[in-house]
Residue, then its C-alpha position, 0 to 999 in steps of 0.5 A: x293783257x299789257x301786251x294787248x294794251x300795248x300792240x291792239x292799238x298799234x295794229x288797228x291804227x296799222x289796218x286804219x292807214x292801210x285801208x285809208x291809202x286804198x281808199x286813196x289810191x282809188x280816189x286817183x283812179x276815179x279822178x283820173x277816170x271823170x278826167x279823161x271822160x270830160x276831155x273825150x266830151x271836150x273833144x267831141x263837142x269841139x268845133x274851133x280853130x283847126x287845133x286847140x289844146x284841152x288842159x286840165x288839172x286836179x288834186x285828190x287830197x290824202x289827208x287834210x290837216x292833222x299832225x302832218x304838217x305837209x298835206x298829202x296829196x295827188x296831182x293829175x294833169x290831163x292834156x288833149x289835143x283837139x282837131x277840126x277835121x273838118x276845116x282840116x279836109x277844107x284845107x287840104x282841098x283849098x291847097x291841094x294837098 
């Protein structure tokens, strides 16, 4: 019964940390995910100059607070590099190219 005393909570908070950093490294991949769709819908709606630069950056949060005194956390950046097709055929046409 010591020894259960002893090892059981050392082992949930084991099965505690492991499931919590999945949960993490799929927060990551949904961000990521709802990043790169919102720049395929920035480009897809883009009618500027010829060429713009789509930048976006967000951070998904491990832990907040508690005894760390870091905060554990992800940064993801997306970057998109939009054209107007149409004023580019314009161009070319207008140079000769």
């Amino acid at each position: 019964m010591v020894e259960a005393a002893i090892s059981l909570p050392i082992v949930i908070l084991t099965v505690m940390l492991l499931v919590r950093m999945f949960t993490f490294y799929l927060e990551i991949l949904d961000t990521g995910i709802c990043e790169h769709m919102k720049a395929l819908e920035y480009i897809r709606s883009y009618r500027g100059a010829v060429g713009k630069t789509y930048i976006n950056s967000r951070e998904v949060l491990l832990l907040r607070g508690g005894i760390l005194k870091k905060t554990v956390s992800k940064r993801i950046d997306v970057r998109a590099y939009m054209f107007n097709e149409d004023l580019m055929v314009r161009a070319s046409e207008v140079f000769g190219g």
